[in-house]
Every structure is written in C-alpha cells, then in structure tokens.
BATIRO-793198 format. One record per residue (C-alpha): x, y, z. Coordinates in nm, 2 decimals. Layout:
N
[site [X,Y,Z]];
...
END
This chain:
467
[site [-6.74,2.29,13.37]];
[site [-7.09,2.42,13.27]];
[site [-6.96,2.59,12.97]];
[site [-6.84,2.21,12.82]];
[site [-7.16,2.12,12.92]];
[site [-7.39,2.39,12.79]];
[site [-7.12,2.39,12.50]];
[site [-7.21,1.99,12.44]];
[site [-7.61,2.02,12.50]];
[site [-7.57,2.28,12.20]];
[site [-7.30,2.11,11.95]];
[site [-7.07,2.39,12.00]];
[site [-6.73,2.29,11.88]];
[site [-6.47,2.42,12.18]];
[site [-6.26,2.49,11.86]];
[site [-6.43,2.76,11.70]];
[site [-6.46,2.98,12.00]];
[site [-6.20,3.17,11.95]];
[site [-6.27,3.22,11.58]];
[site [-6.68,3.31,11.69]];
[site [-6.52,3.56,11.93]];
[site [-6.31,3.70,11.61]];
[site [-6.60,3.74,11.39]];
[site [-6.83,3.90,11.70]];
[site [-6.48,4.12,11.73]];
[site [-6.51,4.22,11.34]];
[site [-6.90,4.26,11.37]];
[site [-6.81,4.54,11.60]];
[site [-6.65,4.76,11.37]];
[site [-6.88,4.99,11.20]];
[site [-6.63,5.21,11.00]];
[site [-6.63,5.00,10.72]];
[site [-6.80,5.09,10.37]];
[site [-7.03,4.75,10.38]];
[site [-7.12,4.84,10.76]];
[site [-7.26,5.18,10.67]];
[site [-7.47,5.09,10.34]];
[site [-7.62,4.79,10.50]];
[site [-7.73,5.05,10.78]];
[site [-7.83,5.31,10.53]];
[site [-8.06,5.04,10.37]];
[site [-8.24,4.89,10.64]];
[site [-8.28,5.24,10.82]];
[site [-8.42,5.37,10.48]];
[site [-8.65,5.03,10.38]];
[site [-8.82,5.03,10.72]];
[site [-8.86,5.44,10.73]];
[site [-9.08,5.41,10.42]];
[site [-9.21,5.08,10.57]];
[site [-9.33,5.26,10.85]];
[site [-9.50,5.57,10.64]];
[site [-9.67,5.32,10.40]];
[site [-9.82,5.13,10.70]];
[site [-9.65,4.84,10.54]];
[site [-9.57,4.52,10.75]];
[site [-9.35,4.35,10.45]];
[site [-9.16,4.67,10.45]];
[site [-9.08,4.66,10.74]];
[site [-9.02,4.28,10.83]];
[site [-8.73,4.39,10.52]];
[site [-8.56,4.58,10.70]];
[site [-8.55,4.36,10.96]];
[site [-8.33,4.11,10.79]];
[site [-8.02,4.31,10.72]];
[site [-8.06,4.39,11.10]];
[site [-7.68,4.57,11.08]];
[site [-7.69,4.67,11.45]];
[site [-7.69,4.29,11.58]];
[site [-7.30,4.31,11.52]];
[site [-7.20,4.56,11.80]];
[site [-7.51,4.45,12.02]];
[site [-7.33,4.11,12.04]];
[site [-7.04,4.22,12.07]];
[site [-7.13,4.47,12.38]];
[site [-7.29,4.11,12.55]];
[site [-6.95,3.91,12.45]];
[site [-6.71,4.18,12.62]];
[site [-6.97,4.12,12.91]];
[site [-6.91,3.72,12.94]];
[site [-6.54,3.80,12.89]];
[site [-6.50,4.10,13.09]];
[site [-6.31,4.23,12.79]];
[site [-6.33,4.62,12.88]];
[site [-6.16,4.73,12.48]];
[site [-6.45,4.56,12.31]];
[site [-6.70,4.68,12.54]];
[site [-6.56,4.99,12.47]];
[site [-6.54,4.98,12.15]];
[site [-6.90,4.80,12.04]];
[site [-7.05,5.13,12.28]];
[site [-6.91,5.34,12.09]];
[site [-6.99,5.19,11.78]];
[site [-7.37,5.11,11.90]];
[site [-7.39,5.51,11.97]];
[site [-7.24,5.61,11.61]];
[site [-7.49,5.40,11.45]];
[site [-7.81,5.47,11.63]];
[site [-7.70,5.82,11.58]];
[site [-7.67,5.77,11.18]];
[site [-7.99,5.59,11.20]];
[site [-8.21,5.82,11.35]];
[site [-8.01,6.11,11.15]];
[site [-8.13,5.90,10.76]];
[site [-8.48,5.86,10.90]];
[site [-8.56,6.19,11.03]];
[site [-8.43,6.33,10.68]];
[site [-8.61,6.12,10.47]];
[site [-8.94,6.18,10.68]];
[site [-8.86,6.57,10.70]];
[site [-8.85,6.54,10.30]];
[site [-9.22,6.38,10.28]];
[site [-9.46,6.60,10.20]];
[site [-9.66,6.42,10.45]];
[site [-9.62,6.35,10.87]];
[site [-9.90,6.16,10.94]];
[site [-9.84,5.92,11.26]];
[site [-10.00,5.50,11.07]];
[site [-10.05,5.22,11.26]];
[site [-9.75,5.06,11.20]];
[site [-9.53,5.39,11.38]];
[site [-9.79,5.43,11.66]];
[site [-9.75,5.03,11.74]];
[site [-9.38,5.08,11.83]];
[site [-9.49,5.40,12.08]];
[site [-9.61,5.23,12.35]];
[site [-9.41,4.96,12.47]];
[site [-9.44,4.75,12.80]];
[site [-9.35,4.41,12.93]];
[site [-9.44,4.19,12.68]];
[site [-9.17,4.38,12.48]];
[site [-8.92,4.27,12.75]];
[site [-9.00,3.94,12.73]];
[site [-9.02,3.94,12.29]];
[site [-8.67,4.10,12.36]];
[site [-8.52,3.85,12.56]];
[site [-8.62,3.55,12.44]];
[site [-8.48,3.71,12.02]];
[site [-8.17,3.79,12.24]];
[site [-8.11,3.47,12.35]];
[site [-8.20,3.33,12.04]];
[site [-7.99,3.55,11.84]];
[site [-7.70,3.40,12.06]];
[site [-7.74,3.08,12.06]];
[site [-7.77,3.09,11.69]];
[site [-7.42,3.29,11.63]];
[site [-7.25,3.08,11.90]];
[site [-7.37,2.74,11.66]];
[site [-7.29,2.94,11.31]];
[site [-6.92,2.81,11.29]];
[site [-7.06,2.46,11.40]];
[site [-7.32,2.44,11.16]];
[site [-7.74,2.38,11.20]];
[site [-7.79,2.69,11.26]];
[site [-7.86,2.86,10.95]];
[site [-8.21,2.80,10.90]];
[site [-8.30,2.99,11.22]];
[site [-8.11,3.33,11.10]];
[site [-8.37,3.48,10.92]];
[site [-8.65,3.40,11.16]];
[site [-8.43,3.53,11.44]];
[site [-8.36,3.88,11.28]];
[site [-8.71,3.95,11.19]];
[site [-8.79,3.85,11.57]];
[site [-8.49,4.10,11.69]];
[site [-8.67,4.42,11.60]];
[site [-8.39,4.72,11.66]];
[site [-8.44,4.95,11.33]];
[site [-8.81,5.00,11.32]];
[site [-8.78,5.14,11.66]];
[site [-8.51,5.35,11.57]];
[site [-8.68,5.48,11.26]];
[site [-8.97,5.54,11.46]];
[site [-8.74,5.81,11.69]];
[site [-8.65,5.94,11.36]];
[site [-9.02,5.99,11.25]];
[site [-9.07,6.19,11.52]];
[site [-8.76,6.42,11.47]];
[site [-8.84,6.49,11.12]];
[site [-9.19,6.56,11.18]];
[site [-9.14,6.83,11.40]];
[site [-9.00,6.65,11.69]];
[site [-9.33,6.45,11.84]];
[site [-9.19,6.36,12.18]];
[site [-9.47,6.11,12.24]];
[site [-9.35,5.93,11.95]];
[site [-8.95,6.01,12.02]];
[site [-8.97,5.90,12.39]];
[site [-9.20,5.55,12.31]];
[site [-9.03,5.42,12.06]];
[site [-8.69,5.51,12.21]];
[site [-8.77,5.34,12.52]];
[site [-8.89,5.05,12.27]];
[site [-8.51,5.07,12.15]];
[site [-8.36,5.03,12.50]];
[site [-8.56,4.76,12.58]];
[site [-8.43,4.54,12.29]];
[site [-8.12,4.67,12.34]];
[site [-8.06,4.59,12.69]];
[site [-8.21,4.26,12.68]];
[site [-8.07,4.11,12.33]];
[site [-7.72,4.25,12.50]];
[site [-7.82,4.09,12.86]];
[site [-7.90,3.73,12.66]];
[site [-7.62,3.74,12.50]];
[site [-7.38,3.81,12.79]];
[site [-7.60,3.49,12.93]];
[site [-7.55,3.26,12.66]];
[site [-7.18,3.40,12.58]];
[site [-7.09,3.31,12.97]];
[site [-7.26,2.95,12.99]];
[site [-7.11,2.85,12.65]];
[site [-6.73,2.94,12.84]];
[site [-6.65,3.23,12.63]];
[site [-6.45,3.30,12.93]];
[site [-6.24,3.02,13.01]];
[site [-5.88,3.01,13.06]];
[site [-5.80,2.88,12.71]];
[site [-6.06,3.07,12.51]];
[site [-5.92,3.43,12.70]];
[site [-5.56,3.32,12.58]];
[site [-5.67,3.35,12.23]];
[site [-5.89,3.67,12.30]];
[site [-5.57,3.82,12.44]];
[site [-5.42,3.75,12.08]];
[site [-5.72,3.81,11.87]];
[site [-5.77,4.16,12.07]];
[site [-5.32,4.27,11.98]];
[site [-5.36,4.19,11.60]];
[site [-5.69,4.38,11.57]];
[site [-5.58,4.64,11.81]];
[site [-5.23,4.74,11.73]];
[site [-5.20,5.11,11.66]];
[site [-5.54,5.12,11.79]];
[site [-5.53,5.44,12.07]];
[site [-5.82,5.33,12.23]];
[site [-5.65,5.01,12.34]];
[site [-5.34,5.15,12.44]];
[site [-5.51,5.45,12.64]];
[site [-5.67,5.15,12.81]];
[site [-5.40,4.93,12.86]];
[site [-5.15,5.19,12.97]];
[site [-5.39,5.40,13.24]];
[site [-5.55,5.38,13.53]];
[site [-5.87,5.35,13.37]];
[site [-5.82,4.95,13.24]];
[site [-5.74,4.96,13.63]];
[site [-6.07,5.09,13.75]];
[site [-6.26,4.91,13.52]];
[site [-6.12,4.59,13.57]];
[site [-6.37,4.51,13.83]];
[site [-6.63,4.44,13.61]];
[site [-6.43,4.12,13.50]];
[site [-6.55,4.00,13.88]];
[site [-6.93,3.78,13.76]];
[site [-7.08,3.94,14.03]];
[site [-7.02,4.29,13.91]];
[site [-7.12,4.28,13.53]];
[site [-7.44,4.01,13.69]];
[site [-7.52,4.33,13.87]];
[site [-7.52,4.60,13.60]];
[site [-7.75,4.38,13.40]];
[site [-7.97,4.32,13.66]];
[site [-8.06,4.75,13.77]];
[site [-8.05,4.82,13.40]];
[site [-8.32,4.57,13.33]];
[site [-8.48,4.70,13.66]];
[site [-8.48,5.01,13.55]];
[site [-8.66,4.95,13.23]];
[site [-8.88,4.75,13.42]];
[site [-9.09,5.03,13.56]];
[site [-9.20,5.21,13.27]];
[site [-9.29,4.88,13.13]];
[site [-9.45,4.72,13.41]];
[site [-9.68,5.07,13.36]];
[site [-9.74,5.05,13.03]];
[site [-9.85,4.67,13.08]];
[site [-10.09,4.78,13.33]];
[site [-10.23,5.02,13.15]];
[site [-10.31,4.83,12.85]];
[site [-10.45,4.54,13.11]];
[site [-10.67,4.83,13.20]];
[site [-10.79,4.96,12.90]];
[site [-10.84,4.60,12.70]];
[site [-11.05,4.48,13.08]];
[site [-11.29,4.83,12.99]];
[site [-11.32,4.75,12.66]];
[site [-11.44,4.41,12.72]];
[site [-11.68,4.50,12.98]];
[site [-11.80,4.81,12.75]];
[site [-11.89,4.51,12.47]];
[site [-12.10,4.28,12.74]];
[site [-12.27,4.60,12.86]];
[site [-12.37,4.68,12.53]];
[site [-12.48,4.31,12.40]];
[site [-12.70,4.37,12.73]];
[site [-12.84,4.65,12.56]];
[site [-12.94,4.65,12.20]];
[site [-12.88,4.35,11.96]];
[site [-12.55,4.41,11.78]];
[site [-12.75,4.47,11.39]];
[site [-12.88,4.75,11.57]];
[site [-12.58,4.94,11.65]];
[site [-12.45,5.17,11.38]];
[site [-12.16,5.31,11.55]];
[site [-12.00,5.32,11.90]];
[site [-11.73,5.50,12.08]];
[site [-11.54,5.43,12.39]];
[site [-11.30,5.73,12.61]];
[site [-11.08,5.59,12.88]];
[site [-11.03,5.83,13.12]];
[site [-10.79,5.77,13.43]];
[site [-11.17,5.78,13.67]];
[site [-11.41,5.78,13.47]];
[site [-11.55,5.56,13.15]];
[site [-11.77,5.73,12.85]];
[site [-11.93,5.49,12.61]];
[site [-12.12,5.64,12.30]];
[site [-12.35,5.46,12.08]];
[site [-12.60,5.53,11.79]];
[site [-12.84,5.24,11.76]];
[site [-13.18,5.24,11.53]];
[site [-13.36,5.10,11.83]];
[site [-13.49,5.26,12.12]];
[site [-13.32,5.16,12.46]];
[site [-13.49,5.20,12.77]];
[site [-13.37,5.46,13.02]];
[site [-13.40,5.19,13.29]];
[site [-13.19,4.96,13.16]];
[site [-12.91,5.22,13.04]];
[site [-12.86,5.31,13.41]];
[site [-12.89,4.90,13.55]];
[site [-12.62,4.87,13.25]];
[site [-12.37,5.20,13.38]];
[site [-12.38,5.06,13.71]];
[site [-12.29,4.70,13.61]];
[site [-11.96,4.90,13.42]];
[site [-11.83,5.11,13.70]];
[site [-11.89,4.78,13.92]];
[site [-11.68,4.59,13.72]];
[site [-11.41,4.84,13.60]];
[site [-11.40,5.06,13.92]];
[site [-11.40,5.37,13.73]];
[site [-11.74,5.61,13.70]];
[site [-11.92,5.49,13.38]];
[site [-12.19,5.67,13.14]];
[site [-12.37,5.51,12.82]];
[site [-12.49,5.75,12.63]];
[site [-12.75,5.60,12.37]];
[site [-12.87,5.81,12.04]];
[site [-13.09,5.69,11.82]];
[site [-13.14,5.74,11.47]];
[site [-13.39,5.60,11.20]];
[site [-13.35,5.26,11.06]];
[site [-13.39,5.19,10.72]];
[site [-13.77,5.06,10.66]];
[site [-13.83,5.46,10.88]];
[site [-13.61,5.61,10.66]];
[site [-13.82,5.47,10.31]];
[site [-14.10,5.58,10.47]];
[site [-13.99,5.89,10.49]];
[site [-13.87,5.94,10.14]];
[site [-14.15,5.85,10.02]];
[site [-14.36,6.08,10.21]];
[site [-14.08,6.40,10.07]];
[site [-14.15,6.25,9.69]];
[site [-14.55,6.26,9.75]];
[site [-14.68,6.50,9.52]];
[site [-14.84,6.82,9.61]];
[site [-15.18,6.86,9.53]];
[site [-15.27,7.01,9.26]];
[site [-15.35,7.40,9.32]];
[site [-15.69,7.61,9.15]];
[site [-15.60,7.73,8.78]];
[site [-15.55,8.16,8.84]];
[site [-15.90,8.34,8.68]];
[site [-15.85,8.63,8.45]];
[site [-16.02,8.82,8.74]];
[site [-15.79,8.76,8.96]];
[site [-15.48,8.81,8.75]];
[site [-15.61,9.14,8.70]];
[site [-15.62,9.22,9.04]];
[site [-15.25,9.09,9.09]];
[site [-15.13,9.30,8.74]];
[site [-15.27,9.62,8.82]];
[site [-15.13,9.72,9.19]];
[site [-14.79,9.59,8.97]];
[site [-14.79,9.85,8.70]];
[site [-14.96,10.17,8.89]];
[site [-14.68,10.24,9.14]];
[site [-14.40,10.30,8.82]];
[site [-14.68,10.44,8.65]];
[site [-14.69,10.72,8.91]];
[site [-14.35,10.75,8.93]];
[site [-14.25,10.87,8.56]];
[site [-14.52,11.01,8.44]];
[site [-14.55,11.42,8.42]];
[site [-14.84,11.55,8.56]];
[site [-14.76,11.90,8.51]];
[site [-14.78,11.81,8.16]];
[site [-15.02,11.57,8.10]];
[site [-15.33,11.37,8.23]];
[site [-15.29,11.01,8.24]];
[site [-15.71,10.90,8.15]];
[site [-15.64,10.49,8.09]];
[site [-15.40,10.25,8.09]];
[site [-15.46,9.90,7.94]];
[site [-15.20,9.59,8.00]];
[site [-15.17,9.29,7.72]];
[site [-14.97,9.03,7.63]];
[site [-14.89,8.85,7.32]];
[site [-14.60,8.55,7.29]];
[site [-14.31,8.74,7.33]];
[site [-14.41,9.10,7.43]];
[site [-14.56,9.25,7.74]];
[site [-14.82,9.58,7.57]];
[site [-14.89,9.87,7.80]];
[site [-15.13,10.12,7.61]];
[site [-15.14,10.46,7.84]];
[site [-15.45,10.68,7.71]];
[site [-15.35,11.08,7.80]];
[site [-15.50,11.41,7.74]];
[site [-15.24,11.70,7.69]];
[site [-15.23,12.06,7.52]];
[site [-15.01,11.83,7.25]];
[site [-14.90,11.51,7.20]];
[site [-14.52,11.34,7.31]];
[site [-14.30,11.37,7.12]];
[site [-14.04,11.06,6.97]];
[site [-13.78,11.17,7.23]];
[site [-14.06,11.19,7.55]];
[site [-14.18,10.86,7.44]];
[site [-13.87,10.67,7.44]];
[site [-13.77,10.85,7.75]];
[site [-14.05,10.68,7.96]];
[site [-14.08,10.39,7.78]];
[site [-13.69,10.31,7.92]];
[site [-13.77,10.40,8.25]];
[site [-14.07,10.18,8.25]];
[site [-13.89,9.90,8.17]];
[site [-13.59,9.96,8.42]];
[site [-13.91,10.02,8.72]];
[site [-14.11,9.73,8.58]];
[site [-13.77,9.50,8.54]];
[site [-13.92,9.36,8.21]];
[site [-13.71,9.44,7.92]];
[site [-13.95,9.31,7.63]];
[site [-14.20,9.58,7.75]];
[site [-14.33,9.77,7.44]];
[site [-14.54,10.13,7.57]];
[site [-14.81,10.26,7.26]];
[site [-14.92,10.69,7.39]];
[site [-15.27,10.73,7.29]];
[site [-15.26,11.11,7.29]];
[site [-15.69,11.20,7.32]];
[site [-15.64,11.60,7.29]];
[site [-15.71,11.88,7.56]];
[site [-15.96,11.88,7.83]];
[site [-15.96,12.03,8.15]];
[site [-16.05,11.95,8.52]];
[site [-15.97,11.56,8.46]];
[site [-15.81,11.35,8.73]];
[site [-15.48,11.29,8.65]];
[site [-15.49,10.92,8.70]];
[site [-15.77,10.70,8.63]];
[site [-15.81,10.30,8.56]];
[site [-15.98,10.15,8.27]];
[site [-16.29,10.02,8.39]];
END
C-alpha cells in the first residue's frame, strides 16, 4: 500500500497512528484554559510586534503558533473522511480566529497611535509566492507531527512554526479593525490568512492520506478514539443520528474531498496570480526606471528620486546637481515606455551642488562697503523737517509767536530750546502741557523743552527757523 510505503520512506511507526490521530483529535479542542492563554499570548506578542515594526516580535509569536492544532486537525478529518472532527476543528478554527482578531483590534484600539509600519503593510499584499511559502510549511508542518511519536523530528518544530505564519496575519485584520476599520489592510491580510490556511490544511490532508491515516485498521481505532472523546458530545450524536452524517458522507469518497481542495485553492488562486503580476510589474518598472537614470546623470549626482506607478502611465522624478540635457531626457522616456509599455515621463530638477552652494555663502557673508560718515549739514537738514511738523501742531498761535527753535543733544537727553514772543510768559502748567505732547508727537521720551520767553512785539511771523 502507498501509505506503508510513504509511512516506511518517513520512519513512521504504523503503531503510533492511532495515538497521532488522538493528539491531532485533542489539538482540536480549544475550550480549554491552556488553549486560550497560549492564543491570548501569541495574538498579543505579534500585535505589539507588528506596531513596533519588530521582526523578533513577531517571529515570537510565531512559535506558540496555537492555531496549528485545529488546522491539522481540519486536514486529518480530510484524509479520514471523519465528518465530527471536521466539524468540530471548523468550528473551533472560527472561535479562535474570532478571539484573535477580537484581542488585537482591542489592544491596537487602546494605542494612542494607528500608524500602518512595514512589518503590518508586508502582510497586505499577498500573491503566489505566499501560496507556495504556505504549502510547502503545510506539508512540512505534517510531516513533522506525523514523525513526532516516532521520534527525529523535534529539531524541525521550531523552524516549521516560524515558517507557518497564521497569527501575524490575523493580528494584521485586527490592526485594521481597531484603527478604524482600514479595509485595505482588513481584506489583504485576511486573504493572507486564507491562503495559509487553505494550503497548510490542503498539505496536511496530503501528507495525512499518503501516510494511511485512513486504512482499515487505523479507522478502527479512530471509530474508538472518536466514542471516548465524544460521548455526551451533542455534536456527535446530532451527526450520527440524522440525515446530515448521511449527506455528508460523500465526502469520505477521495474523489470528493480531492475536489473541494482543488476549487478552494483555485479560488484563491486568482487574487494571487494578480497580486503576483502586479508586483512582476511594478519591480520590471522600477528596474528599467534605475538603467534609465544611470543613462542619465552619474548616481553621486542624484540627491533624490521618485517613482509613480500608474496602471498606463510611468512618472519618474529626480533632483540632480547636474544639468541633464533635454535631448537625452526624451531618448531616455522613450527607451522607458519601450520597455515597460506604459507612457513614461522624467522629470529632471536641478539644484546647486555643494562647491555652488559655498560660493554662494560666501558672496551673502561679503561685507558691504562701507557708506560716507553723515555731515552736520546734512543731519540738520534730516532733524529739522522732523521737529517742525509737531511743532506746528501744539503750539498756540493765538497766544504766542514762535521766533526760534534750536535742537541739541547731550549723552542722554534730546534739548529743544523754542524762542517765543508773547504779551507774558508760560506759565509752569503751559509748559509741561506742551512739553508732554511734544514728546508723545516726537515719540522720544528723554526729550527735555527750555521756553525762552523774548517779550511783546507785534507783526512777527509766527514761525521762523534759526538761521
């Protein structure tokens, strides 16, 4: 039979079958107190993981990887048509992804901060390269529980549960709940989830069938294994006693379970296959973008460039501190939509480069030459049109004829000396009274005012300068 064989070619002791298909049976029950902290821990380690951008994190959480147990299980009641534990390990799979995403999207709703790092948006965009990862830990992960009662296997566990990557994802969907529902983030990563999920299942129901989990013998002890775990259980007897074991007994038929594998993965396989070409897309522009550009300017010449992949057309942005030719931009965007088949532009801006920009700073620090020292002539001329306008506009004329008015200056006060002729002299009150006002119209508050007071004459102008 090919499971001896396979079984052999593995060192899988026929014996311990039925006791691997009792521990893949226990694995599937998740209402257990050790089940639910292990899930609590690795959906809270890799949450944080994700949110600190931190690889280590998250490879942590990888290896308590609690949702292996009903994953297997699902792909075991696949290779022994065992309806009750596939049952049972979807249910269970459903509960805990639930619980999952329900601890990450609290914790990541409590953060004071949403912001998407590298590590959350690598598990939104995934394609077929995922399938394959998926597949390949899926039929690792059961080979190496189908050898752990035979020994040798041990030393692969821990590189097999970092390479089956299910709570990262998960955590990811959570992310994007608890930071206001992102469903870019929520639909990637979930479809990142279902893609491990179907194939580590899909492997396993593989490697579960070849090893002759469902021979003759081996299903003798199932049947017993599945009565002493199930008694009392209504699950088993709703299925056992109804139609519905009835209906669903088809799937025992290879054929049948071959076939539900086979659209599932199908289905998954467009989304992927899209993804995939997208990214062969995007990484063929951005290499030709890179050769263009060498073409261009020598790469110590670029300070910064900037590429936008648009479904027709390409947009590449670069600030250099050397001129480029107009010619060769245009040969060079023709050489890019040639080789990517999508409408290509370069735009070039240049900038200075550092021996232009010393030049130029020292040309701002060059002093200013020196300007012609102010004559006492010519500060007179600036002084005078200064003082005459608030002159005229406190002094009484009805009572008084201003003859001269003489400005000085001494270290710390400003003198104004107004010459007047009037029937009498100001008196204390007048004088301060102007002087004030002088000050507030002049803005000079160490302003001192002397009123030279030269008696009575008549037919004077009332304003006159001192010559």
């Amino acid at each position: 039979m090919v499971g001896d064989y396979v079984g052999k070619a593995l060192r899988i002791d026929p014996g311990t079958k039925p006791k691997l298909y009792g521990q893949i049976y226990e694995s599937a029950e998740i209402a257990s107190a050790s089940y639910l902290l292990d899930l609590a821990f690795a959906a809270g380690i890799a949450t944080l993981g994700l949110v600190l951008n931190s690889p280590a994190v998250v490879i942590g959480a990888m290896l308590i990887s609690p949702l292996m147990g009903p994953i297997l299980a699902a792909g075991l009641a696949f290779a022994a048509s065992d309806i009750y534990l596939g049952i049972k390990s979807f249910l269970s799979l459903i509960g805990s992804v639930m619980a999952a995403v329900a601890i990450s999207a609290i914790l990541v709703w409590l953060l004071p901060f949403h912001s998407p790092t590298a590590e959350i948006l690598a598990r939104t965009q995934p394609n077929l390269l995922d399938l394959g990862v998926a597949i390949f830990s899926g039929l690792a992960g059961s080979v190496v529980m189908s050898r752990s009662l035979s020994g040798g296997a041990a030393s692969a566990l821990p590189g097999v549960a970092i390479a089956v990557a299910l709570m990262p994802p998960l955590c990811t969907v959570g992310f994007g709940v608890g930071s206001g529902w992102n469903w870019q983030i929520i639909s990637g990563a979930a479809l990142l989830f279902l893609t491990n999920l179907v194939a580590i299942a899909g492997s396993a129901f593989l490697v579960f069938y070849l090893v002759g989990m469902d021979s003759p013998d081996v299903r003798a002890s199932i049947s017993e294994n599945e009565m002493r775990h199930a008694t009392g259980a209504g699950l088993y007897r709703v299925l056992h006693a109804s139609a519905v074991g009835k209906i669903f007994g088809g799937v025992g038929q290879l054929r049948w379970r071959i076939l539900m594998v086979a659209i599932t993965i199908a289905a998954l396989f467009v989304p992927l296959r899209s993804s995939l070409m997208q990214l062969r897309d995007e990484t063929l522009c951005r290499a030709a973008a890179r050769e263009a550009l060498r073409a261009l300017v020598p790469y110590d010449h670029v300070l910064s460039q900037q590429l936008e992949i648009l479904p027709d057309r390409l947009i590449q942005r670069v600030v250099t501190t050397s001129a480029v030719d107009k010619r060769l931009v245009a040969a060079a965007e023709a050489d890019l939509s040639r080789r990517t088949g999508k409408l290509s532009s370069i735009q070039v801006r240049q900038v200075a480069n550092e021996e232009e920009l010393i030049t130029l700073r020292e040309r701002l620090r060059a002093p200013e030459p020196p300007s012609a020292p102010l004559s006492l002539k010519s500060m007179a001329a600036n002084a005078i049109p200064l003082l005459e306008e608030p002159l005229k506009a406190i002094w009484p004329t009805d009572a008084a004829n201003l003859k001269t008015y003489e400005l000085g200056f001494t270290e710390d006060v400003i003198v104004v000396r107004l010459g007047y002729q009037a029937p009498r002299a100001f008196d204390v009150s007048t004088q301060e009274t102007m002087r004030n006002a002088l000050r507030r119209n002049l803005g000079v508050e160490n302003l001192e005012t002397v009123f030279d007071w030269q008696g009575a004459r008549k037919n004077e102008p009332l304003l006159k300068k001192q010559k």
